[in-house]
N, C-alpha and C positions, 0 to 999 in steps of 0.2 A: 192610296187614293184611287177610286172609280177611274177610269179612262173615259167614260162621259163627263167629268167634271170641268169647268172652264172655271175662273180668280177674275175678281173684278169689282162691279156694284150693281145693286139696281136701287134707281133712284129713290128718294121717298115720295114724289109726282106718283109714279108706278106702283110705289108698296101700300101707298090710300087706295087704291083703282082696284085692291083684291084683300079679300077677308086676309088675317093671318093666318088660317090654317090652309089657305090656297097659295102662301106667302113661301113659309116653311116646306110645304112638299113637294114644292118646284125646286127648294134647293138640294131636296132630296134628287129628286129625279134628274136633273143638272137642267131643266128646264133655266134656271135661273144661277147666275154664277155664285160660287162661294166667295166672299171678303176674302181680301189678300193677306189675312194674320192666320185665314187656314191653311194658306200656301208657304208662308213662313214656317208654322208649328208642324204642319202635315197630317190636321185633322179633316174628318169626313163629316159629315149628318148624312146620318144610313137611315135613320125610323123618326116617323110624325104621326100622330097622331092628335087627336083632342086634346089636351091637358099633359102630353109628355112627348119628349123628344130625345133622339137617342146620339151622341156625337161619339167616334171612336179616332185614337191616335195609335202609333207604335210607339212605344216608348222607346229612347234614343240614345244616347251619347252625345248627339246634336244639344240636347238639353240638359248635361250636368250643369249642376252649381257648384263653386267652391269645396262645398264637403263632399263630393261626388255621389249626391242623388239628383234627381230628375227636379228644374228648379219649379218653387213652389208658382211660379206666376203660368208657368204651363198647367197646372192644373187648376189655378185661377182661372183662367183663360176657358179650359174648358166648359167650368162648372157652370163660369157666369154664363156661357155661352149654351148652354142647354139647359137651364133653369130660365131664362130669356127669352128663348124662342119657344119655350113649354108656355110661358104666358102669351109669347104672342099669338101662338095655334086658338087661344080661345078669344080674340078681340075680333072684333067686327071691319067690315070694312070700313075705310076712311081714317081707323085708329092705329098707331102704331106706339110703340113703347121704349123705353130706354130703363136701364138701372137706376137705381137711387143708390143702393147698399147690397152689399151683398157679405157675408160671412164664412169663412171655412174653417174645419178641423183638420187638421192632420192626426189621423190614425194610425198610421204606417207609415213608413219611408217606400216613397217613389222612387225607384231604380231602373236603371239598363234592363235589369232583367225582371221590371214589370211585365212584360211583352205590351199586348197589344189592351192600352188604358182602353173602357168604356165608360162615360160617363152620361149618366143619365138624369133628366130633371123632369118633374109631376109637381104640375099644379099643387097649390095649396088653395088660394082663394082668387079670384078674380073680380073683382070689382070695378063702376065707373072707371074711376082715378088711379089704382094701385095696384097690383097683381101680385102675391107673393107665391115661391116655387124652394122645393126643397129637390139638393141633389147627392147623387153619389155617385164617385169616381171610385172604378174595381180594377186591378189586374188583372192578366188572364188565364190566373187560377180563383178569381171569381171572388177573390176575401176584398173586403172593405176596406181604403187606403185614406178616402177624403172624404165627409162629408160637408154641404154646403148651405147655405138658403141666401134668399134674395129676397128684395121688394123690387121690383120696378115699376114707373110712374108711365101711366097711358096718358098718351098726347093723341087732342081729337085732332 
């Protein structure tokens, strides 16, 4: 995790008062504090852009499941979580958005010795009301482990 990084919120008063791609690269830059489930899990948002966002974790031990891989809701966690803010980079000011649905594959087994997960989410479509984004989570030898998609719903 950054050592510019603070845990905490910023309200939705303050998240209407700024586009969401001015939203998301403040949590890049630590301008603005990360949610306290990234302080839990020990993920970062390192890249924003337009239509894509980039969150990285270490993969742990902290995070076995019973069968002794990496449990699946951390990489839920992830996926929803930069497929989400991939939609939010493209809404307007005053709009913010939430999930409706979102879907994952597991391709691989998530392990300890993932090293360091990247998961990554791009736009699909952005519309009014709905915004869908498709993701993938990699280890860091770069192979495919999860992929993911979303719809979430824009709230004016």
């Amino acid at each position: 995790m950054s050592a510019n990084k603070s845990y905490g919120s910023v309200s939705l008063v303050e998240q209407r008062e700024m586009s969401g791609l001015e939203f998301v690269r403040g949590l890049v830059s630590g301008a603005f504090p990360l949610n306290t489930m990234a302080k839990t899990l020990g993920y970062d948002i390192v890249e924003a852009e337009e239509g894509r966002v980039v969150i990285t974790a270490m993969a742990s031990a902290d995070h076995l499941n019973p069968s002794g891989t990496i449990h699946g809701g951390v990489a839920a966690t992830l996926l929803d979580s930069c497929m989400g803010l991939a939609v939010r980079t493209l809404l307007p000011k005053g709009v913010v958005s939430t999930t409706l649905e979102f879907k994952m594959s597991f391709l691989r087994p998530v392990t300890a010795e993932s090293g360091l997960l990247r998961a990554e989410g791009k736009v699909l479509m952005v519309g009014r009301r709905t915004g869908t984004a498709e993701g993938w989570l990699t280890g860091s030898d770069g192979k495919l482990l999860v992929h993911g998609t979303t719809t979430c719903l824009n709230l004016q």
